[in-house]
NUTORLUM-819610 format. One record per residue (C-alpha): y, x, z; residue in three letters; residue number from 1. Coordinates in Angstrom, 3 decimals, always signed. Example, Ala and Ser with C-alpha at 12.3 -4.5 7.8 and 13.67 -1.06 7.14 Angstrom:
BEGIN
+----------+----------+----------+-----+-----+
:        Y :        X :        Z :  aa :   i :
+----------+----------+----------+-----+-----+
:   -4.500 :  +12.300 :   +7.800 : ala :   1 :
:   -1.060 :  +13.670 :   +7.140 : ser :   2 :
+----------+----------+----------+-----+-----+
This chain:
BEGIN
+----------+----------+----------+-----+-----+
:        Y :        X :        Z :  aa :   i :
+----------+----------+----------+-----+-----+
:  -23.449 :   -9.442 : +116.225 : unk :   1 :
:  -26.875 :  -11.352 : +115.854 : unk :   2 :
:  -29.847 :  -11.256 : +113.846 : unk :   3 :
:  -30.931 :  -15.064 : +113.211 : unk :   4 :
:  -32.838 :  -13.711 : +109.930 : unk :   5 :
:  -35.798 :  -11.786 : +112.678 : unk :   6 :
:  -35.763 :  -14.563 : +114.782 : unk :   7 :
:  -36.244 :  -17.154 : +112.191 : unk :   8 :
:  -39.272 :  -15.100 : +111.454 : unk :   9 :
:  -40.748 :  -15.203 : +114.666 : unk :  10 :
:  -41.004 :  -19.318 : +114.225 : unk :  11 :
:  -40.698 :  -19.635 : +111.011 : unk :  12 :
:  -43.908 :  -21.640 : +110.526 : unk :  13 :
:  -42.890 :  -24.203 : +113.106 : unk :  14 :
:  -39.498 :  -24.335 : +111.699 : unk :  15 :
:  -40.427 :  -24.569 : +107.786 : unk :  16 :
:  -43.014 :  -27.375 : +109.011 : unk :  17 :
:  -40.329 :  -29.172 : +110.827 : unk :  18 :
:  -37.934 :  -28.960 : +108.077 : unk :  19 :
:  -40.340 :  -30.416 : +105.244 : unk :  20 :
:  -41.537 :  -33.094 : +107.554 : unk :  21 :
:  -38.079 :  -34.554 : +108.042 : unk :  22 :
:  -37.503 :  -34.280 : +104.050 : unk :  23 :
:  -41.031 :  -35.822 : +103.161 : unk :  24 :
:  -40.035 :  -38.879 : +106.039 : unk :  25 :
:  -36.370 :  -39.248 : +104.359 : unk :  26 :
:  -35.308 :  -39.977 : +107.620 : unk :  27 :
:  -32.066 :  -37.505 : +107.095 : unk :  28 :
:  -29.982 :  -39.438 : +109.440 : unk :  29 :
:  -30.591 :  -40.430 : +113.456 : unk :  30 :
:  -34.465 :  -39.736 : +112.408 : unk :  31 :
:  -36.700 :  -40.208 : +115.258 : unk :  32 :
:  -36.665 :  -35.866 : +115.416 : unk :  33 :
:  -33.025 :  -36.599 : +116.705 : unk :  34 :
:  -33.918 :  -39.024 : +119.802 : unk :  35 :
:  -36.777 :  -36.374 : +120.417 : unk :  36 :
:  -34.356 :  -33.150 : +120.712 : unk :  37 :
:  -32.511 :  -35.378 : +123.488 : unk :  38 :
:  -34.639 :  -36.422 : +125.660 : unk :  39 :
:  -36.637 :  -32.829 : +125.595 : unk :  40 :
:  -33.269 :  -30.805 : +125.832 : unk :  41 :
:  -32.233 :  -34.053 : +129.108 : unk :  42 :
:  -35.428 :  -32.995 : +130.778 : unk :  43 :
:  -34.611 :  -29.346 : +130.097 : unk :  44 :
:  -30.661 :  -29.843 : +131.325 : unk :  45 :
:  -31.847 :  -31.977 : +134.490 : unk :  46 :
:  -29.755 :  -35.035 : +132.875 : unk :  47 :
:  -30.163 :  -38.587 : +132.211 : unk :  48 :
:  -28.957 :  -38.767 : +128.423 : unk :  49 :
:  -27.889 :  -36.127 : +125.761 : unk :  50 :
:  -25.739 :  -37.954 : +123.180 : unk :  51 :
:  -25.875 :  -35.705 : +120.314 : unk :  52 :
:  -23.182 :  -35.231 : +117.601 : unk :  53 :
:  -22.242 :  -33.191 : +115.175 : unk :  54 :
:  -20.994 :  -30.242 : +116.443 : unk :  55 :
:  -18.973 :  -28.478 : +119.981 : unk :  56 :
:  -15.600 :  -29.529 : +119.086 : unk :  57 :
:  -16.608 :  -32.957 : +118.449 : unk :  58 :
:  -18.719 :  -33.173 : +121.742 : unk :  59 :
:  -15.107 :  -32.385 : +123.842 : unk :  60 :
:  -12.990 :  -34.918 : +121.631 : unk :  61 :
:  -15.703 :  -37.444 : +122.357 : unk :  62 :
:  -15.470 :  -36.879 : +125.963 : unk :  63 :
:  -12.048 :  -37.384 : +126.232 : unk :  64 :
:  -11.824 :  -40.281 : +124.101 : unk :  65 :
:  -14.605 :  -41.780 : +126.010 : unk :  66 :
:  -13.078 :  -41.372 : +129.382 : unk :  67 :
:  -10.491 :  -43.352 : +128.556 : unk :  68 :
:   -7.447 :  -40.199 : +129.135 : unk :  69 :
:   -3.946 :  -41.964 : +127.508 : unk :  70 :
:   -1.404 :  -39.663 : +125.577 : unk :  71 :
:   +0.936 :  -37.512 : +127.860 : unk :  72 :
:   -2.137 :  -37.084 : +130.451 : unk :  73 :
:   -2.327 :  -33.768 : +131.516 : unk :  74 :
:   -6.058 :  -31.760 : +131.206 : unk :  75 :
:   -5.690 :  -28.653 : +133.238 : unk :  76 :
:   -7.776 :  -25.636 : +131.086 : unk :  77 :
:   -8.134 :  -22.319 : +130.655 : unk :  78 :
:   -6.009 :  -20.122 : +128.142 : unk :  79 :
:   -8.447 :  -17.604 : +128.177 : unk :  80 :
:  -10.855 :  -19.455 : +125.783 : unk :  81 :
:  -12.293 :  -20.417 : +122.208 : unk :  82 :
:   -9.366 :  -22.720 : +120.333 : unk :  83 :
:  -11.410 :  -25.645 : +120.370 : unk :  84 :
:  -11.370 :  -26.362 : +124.412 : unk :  85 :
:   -7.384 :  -26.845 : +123.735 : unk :  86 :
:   -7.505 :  -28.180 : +120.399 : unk :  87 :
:   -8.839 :  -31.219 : +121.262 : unk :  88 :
:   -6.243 :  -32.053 : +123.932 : unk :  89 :
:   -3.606 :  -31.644 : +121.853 : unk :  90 :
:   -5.197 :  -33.589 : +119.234 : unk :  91 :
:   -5.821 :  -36.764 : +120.971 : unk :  92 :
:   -1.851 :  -36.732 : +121.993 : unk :  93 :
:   -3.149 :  -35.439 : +125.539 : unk :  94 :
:   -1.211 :  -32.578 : +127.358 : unk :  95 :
:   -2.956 :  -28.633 : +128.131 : unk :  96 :
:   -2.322 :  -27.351 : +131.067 : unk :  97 :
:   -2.809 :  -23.464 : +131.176 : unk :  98 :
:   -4.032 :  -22.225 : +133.921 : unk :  99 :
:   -5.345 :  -18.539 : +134.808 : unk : 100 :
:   -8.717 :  -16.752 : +134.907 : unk : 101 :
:  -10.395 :  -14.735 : +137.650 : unk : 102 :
:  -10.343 :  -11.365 : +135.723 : unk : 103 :
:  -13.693 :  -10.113 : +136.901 : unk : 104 :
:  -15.760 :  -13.618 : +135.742 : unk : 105 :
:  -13.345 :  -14.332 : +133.062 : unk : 106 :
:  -13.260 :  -18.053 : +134.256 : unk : 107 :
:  -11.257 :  -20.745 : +134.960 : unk : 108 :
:   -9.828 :  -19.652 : +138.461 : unk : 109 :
:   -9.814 :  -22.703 : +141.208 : unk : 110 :
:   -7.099 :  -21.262 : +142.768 : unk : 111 :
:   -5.008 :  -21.695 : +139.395 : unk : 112 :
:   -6.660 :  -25.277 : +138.784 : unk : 113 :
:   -5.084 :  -26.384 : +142.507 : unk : 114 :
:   -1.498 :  -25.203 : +142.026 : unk : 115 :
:   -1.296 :  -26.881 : +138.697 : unk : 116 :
:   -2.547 :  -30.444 : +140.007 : unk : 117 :
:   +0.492 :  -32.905 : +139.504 : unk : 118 :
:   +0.509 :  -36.876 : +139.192 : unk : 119 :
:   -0.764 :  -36.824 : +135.596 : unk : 120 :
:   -3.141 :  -34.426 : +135.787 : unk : 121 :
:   -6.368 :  -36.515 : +134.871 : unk : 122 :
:   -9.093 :  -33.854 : +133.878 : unk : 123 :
:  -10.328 :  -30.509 : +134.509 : unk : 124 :
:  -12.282 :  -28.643 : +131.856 : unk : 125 :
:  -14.360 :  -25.043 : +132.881 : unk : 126 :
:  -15.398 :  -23.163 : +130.353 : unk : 127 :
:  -18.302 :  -21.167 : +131.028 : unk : 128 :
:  -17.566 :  -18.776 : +129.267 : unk : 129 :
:  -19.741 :  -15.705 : +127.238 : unk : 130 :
:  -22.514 :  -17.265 : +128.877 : unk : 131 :
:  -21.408 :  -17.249 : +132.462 : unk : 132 :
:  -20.668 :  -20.520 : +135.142 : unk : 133 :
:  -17.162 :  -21.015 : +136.405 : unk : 134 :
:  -17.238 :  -21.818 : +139.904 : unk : 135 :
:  -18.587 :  -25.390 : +139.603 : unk : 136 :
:  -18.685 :  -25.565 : +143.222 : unk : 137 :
:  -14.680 :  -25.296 : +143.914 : unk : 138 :
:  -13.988 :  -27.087 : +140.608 : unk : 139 :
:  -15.890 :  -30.250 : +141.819 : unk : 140 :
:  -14.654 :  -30.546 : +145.208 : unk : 141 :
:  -11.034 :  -30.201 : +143.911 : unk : 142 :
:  -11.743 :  -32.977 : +141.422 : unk : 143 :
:  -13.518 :  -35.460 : +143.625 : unk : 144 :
:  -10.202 :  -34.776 : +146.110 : unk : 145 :
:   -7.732 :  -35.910 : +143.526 : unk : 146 :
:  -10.032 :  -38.127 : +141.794 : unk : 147 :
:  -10.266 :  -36.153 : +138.368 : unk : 148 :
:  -12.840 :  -35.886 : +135.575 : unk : 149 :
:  -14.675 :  -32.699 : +135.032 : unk : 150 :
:  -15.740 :  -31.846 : +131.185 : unk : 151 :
:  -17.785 :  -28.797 : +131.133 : unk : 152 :
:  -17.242 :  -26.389 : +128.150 : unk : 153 :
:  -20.863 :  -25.061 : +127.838 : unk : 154 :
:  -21.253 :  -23.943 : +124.624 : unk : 155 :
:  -21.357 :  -20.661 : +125.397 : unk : 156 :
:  -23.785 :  -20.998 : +128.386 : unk : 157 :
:  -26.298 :  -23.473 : +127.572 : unk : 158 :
:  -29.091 :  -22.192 : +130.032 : unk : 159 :
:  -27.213 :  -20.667 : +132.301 : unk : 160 :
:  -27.728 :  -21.843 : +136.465 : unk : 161 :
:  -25.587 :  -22.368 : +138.813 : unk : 162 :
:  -26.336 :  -22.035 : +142.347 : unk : 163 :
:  -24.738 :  -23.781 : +145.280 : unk : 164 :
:  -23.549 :  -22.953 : +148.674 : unk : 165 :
:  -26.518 :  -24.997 : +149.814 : unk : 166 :
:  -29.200 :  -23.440 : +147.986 : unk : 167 :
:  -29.764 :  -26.263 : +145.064 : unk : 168 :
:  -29.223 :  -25.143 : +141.964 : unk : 169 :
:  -28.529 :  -26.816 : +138.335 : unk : 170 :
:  -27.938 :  -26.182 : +135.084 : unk : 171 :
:  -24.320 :  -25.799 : +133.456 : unk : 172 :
:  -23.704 :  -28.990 : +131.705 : unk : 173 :
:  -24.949 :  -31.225 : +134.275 : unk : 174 :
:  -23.127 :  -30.786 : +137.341 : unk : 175 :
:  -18.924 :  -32.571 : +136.295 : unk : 176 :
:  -18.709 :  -35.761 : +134.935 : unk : 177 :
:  -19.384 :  -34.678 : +131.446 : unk : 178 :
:  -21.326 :  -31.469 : +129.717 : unk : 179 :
:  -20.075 :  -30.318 : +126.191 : unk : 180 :
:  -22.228 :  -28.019 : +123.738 : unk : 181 :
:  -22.467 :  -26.410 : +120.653 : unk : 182 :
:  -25.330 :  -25.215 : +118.300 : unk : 183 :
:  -23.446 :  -22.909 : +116.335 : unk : 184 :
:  -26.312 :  -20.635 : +114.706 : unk : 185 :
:  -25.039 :  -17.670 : +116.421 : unk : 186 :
:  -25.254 :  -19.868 : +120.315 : unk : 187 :
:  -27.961 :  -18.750 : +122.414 : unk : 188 :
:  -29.761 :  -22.097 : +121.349 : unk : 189 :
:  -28.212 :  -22.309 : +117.222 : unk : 190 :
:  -29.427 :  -24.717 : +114.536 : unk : 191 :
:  -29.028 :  -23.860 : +111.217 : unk : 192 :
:  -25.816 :  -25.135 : +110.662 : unk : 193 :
:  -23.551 :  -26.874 : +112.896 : unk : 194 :
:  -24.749 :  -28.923 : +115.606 : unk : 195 :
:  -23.428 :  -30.249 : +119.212 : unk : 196 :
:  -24.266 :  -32.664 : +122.363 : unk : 197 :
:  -22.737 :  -34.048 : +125.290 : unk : 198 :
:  -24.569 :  -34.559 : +128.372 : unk : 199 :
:  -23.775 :  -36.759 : +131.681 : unk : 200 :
:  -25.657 :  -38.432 : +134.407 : unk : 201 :
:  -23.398 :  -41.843 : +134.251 : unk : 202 :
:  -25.248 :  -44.357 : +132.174 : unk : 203 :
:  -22.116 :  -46.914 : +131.597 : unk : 204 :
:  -20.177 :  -43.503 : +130.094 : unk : 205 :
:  -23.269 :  -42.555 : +128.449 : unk : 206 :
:  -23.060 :  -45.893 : +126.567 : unk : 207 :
:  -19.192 :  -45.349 : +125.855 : unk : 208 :
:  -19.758 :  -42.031 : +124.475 : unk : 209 :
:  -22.540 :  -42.799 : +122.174 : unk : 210 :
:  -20.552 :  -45.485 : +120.663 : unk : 211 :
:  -17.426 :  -43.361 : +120.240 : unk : 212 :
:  -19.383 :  -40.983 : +118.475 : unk : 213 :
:  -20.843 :  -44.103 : +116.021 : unk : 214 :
:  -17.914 :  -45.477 : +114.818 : unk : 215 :
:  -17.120 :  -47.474 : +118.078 : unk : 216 :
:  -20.063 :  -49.684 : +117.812 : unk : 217 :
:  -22.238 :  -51.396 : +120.234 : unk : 218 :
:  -24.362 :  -52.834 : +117.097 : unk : 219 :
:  -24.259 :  -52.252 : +113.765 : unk : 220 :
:  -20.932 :  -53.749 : +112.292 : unk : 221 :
:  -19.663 :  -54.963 : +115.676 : unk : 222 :
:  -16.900 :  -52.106 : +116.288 : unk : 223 :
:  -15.330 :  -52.415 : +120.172 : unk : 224 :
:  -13.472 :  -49.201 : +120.932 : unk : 225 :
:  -11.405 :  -46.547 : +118.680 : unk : 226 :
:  -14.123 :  -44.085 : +117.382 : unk : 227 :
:  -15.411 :  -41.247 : +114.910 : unk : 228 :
:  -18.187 :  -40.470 : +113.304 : unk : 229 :
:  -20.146 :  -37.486 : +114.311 : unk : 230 :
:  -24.008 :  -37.405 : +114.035 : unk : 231 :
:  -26.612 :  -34.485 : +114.954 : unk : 232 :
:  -28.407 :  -33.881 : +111.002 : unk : 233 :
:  -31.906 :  -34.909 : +111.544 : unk : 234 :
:  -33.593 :  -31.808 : +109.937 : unk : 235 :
:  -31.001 :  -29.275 : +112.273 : unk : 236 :
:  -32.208 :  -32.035 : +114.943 : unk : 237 :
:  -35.916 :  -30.835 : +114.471 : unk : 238 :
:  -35.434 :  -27.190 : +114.127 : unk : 239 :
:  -33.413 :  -27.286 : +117.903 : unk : 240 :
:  -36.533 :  -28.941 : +119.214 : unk : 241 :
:  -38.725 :  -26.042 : +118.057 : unk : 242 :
:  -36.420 :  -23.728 : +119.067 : unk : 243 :
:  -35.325 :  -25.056 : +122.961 : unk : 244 :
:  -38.821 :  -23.880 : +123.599 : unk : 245 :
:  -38.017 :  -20.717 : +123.396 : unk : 246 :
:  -34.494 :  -20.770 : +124.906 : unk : 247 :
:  -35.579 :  -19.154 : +128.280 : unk : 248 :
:  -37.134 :  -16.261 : +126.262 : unk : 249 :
:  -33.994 :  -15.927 : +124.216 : unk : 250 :
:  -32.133 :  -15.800 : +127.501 : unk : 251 :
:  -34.608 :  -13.081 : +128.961 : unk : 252 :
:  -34.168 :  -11.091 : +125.706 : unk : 253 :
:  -29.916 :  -10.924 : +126.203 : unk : 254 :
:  -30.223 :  -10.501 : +129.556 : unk : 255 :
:  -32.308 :   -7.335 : +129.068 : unk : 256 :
:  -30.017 :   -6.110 : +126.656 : unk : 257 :
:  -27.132 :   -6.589 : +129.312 : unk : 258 :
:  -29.699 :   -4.594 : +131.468 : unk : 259 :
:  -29.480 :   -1.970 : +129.249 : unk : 260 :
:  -25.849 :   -1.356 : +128.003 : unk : 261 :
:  -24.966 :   -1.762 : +132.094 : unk : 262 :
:  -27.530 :   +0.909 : +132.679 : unk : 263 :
:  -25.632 :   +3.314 : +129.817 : unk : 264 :
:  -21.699 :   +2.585 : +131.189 : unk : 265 :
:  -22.301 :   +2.472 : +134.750 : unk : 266 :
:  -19.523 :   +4.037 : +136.693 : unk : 267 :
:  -17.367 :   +4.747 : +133.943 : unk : 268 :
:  -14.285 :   +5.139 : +134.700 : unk : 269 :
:  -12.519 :   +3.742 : +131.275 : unk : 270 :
:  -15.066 :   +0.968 : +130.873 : unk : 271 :
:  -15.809 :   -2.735 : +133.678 : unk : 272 :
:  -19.426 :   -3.731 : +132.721 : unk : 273 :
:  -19.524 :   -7.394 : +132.687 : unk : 274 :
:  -19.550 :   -8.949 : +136.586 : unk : 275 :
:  -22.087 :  -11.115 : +137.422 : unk : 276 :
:  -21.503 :  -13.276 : +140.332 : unk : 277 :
:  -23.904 :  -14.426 : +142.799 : unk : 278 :
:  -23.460 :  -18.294 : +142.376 : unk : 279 :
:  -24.374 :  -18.194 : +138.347 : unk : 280 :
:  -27.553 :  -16.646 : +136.180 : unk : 281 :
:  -25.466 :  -15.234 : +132.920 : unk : 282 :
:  -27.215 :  -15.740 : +129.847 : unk : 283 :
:  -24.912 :  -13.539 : +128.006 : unk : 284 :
:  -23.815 :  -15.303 : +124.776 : unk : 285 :
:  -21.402 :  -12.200 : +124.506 : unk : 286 :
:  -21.754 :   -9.201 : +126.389 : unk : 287 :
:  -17.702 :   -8.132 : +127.110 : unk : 288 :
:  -16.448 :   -5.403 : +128.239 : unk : 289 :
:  -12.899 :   -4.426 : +129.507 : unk : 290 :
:  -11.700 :   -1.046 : +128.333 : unk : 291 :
:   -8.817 :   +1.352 : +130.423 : unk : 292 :
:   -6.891 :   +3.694 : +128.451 : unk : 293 :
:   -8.854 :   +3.448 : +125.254 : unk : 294 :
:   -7.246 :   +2.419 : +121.947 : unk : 295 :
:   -8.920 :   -0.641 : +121.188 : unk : 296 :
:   -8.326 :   -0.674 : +117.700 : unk : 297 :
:   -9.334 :   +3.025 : +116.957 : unk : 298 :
:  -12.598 :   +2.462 : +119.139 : unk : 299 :
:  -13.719 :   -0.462 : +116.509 : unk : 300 :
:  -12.990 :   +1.014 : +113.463 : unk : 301 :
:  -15.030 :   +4.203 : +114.596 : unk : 302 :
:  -17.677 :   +1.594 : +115.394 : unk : 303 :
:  -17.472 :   +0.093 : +111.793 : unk : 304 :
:  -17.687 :   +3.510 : +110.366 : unk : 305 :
:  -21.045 :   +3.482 : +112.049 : unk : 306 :
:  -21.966 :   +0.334 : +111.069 : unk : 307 :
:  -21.698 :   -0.944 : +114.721 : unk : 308 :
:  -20.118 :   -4.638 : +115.088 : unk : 309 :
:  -17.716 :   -5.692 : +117.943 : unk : 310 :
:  -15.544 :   -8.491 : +118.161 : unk : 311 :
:  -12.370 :   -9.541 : +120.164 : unk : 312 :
:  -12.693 :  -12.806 : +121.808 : unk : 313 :
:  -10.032 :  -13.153 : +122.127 : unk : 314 :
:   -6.758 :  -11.767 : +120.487 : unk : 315 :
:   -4.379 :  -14.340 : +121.414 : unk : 316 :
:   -4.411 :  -16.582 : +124.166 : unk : 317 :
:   -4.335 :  -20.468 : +123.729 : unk : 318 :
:   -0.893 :  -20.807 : +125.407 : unk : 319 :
:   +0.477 :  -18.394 : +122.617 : unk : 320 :
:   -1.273 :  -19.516 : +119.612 : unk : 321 :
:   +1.673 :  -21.316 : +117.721 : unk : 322 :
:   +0.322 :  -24.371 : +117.358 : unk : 323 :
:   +0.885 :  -24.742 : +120.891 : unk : 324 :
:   +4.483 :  -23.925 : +120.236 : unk : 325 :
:   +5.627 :  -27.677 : +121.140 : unk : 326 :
:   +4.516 :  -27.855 : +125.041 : unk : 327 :
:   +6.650 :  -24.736 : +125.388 : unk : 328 :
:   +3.659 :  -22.812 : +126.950 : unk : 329 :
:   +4.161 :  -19.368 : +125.711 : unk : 330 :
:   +6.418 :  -18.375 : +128.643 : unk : 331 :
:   +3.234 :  -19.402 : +130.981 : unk : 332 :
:   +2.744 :  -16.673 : +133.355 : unk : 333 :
:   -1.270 :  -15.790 : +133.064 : unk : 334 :
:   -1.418 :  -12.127 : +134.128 : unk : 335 :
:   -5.033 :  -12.075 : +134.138 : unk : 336 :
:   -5.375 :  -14.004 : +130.564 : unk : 337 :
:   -2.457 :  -11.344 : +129.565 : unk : 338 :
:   -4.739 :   -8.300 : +131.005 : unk : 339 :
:   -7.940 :   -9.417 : +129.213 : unk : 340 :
:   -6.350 :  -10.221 : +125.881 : unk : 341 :
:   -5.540 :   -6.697 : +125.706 : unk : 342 :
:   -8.567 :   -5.202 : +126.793 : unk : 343 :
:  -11.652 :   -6.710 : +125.882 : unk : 344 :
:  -13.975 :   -6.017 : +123.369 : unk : 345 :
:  -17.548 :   -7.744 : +122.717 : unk : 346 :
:  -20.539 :   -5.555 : +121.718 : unk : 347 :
:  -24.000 :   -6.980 : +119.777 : unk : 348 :
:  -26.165 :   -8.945 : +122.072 : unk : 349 :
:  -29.263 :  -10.767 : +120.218 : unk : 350 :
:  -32.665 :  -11.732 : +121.028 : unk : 351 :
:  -34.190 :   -9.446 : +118.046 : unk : 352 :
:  -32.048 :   -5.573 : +119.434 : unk : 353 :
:  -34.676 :   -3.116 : +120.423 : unk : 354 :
:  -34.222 :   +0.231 : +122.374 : unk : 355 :
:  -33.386 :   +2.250 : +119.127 : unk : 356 :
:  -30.443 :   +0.306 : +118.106 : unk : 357 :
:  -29.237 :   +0.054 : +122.131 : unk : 358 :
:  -29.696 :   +3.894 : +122.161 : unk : 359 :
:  -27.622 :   +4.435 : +118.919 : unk : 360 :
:  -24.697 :   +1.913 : +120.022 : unk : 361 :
:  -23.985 :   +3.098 : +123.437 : unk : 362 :
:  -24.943 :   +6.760 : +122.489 : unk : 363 :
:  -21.564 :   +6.395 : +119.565 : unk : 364 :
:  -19.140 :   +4.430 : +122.219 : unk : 365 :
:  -19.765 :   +7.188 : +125.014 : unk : 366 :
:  -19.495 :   +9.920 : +122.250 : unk : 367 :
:  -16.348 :   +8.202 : +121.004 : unk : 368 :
:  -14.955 :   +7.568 : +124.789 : unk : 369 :
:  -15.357 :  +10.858 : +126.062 : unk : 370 :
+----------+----------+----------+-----+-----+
């Protein structure tokens, strides 16, 4: 689904210098590399402070922890989503709300977000997800009118702008109270291993979060609030530096890909190209489709036989994984989550695909299709 092995070659000699510089400083951990990937990717996100940490999942636990949310406090999310965004609700004795999607953007649908607004409702977390922006615009004048956090699940849309009704833009991440992100290798900005940040524009939270993520410490051995330890490796730290420069290229490179396989399925009648609405640039972590009267299962293993990769993300819903089983969410009526589960299917979308391998994909899935 990517090819990290070309595009380490494109950088490699920034990247291998990088690397041997943080081993020949020993500075493994919170090296000065680390405070230099924050405040270049703050003044790329148009935020005050990046608190780095260790990967995605811990960047969302961190939030919550930090803001304070108390155990049977409801978080209104998104079924339709990577584990993780629910995981960590559940975890910190915290209550998931599911809530629909709109089934062209496959996001978090306001609509859905106002109807399931009670009493303990305290936070509201978008995903923006395969690369996309929920409606930011809705979501935070529904939250400032029932006084409610906003964490933003960006790690699939780190990047990505939103535009508002009033012209301004900004960039996912920065616009609720909180920003979450991962640097999964395979994210469209990926360390080497695993990797995450949290963004926000509130210094007093800012402080809160970065000593959540250190143990709850405001100096060393002086422990004030319940925390964890999660820490952004130095030398993964230094490659993300090198490599946010060339985020907007990566992003170019997908969305020309995107170009291309819309180009090959337009007006198909069995396949929805991905939508791309007018209030977000989509920076297409995944490039999704939604198939009609084609047998899913049949169409990837003719894929395989070809060597093509696709994935399903996602098979099953958050509000029917089991481990949910407890909030007695499984009879939660999501028709849109429900229509997507069934019908999506995520094709290869890199930085390093040229127009040979784009021909020889789409060429097999319309050969297969009709």
């Amino acid at each position: 689904m990517v090819d990290l092995k070309q595009q380490y070659q494109k950088i490699k000699t920034e990247v291998d210098a990088a690397v041997l510089k943080v081993i020949e400083s020993a500075g493994f951990i919170n090296g000065p590399e680390v405070t230099q990937f924050a405040d270049a990717l703050a003044k790329y996100n148009g935020v005050q402070h990046v608190i780095p940490c260790a990967n995605g999942t811990d960047a969302l636990q961190i939030a919550m922890m930090a803001l304070g949310l108390e155990p049977g406090d409801e978080v209104i999310t998104p079924s339709f989503t990577y584990i993780a965004t629910t995981e960590v609700i559940a975890l910190l004795k915290l209550k998931p709300v599911f809530v629909d999607v709109d089934p062209k953007t496959f996001n978090i649908d306001p609509e859905a977000i106002q109807k399931a607004i009670t009493p303990r409702t305290k936070a509201i977390v978008p995903v923006h997800l395969y690369g996309q922006a929920a409606n930011m615009e809705e979501i935070i004048n529904i939250a400032s009118a029932k006084n409610l956090f906003v964490i933003e699940d960006n790690a699939q849309a780190i990047g990505s702008d939103y535009y508002f009704s009033n012209g301004t833009s900004k960039k996912t991440g920065s616009i609720g109270t909180i920003g979450c992100t991962s640097f999964f290798p395979s994210k469209n900005l990926g360390a080497y291993g695993d990797g995450g940040a949290i963004t926000t524009n509130d210094s007093a939270l800012a402080t809160k979060l970065r000593m959540v993520a250190n143990h709850g410490q405001s100096k060393r051995y002086y422990h004030d609030v319940i925390g964890c330890n999660s820490r952004l490796d130095t030398i993964q730290a230094a490659i993300l530096r090198i490599k946010l420069n060339y985020l907007d290229q990566y992003i170019d490179a997908r969305r020309s890909v995107a170009d291309y396989y819309d180009a090959a399925f337009a007006s198909h009648p069995k396949i929805t190209t991905p939508y791309r609405s007018a209030f977000s640039k989509h920076v297409f972590h995944q490039y999704t489709l939604i198939l009609e009267g084609i047998n899913r299962v049949e169409l990837q293993t003719y894929l395989a036989g070809h060597d093509i990769p696709s994935m399903i993300y996602y098979p099953v819903p958050a509000h029917k994984q089991k481990m949910f089983e407890s909030f007695g969410s499984s009879e939660t009526d999501l028709p849109a989550t429900d229509f997507l589960t069934e019908r999506v299917i995520s094709l290869p979308v890199h930085t390093e695909m040229d127009e040979e391998q784009l021909n020889f994909i789409t060429s097999k899935i319309l050969e297969y299709i009709n």
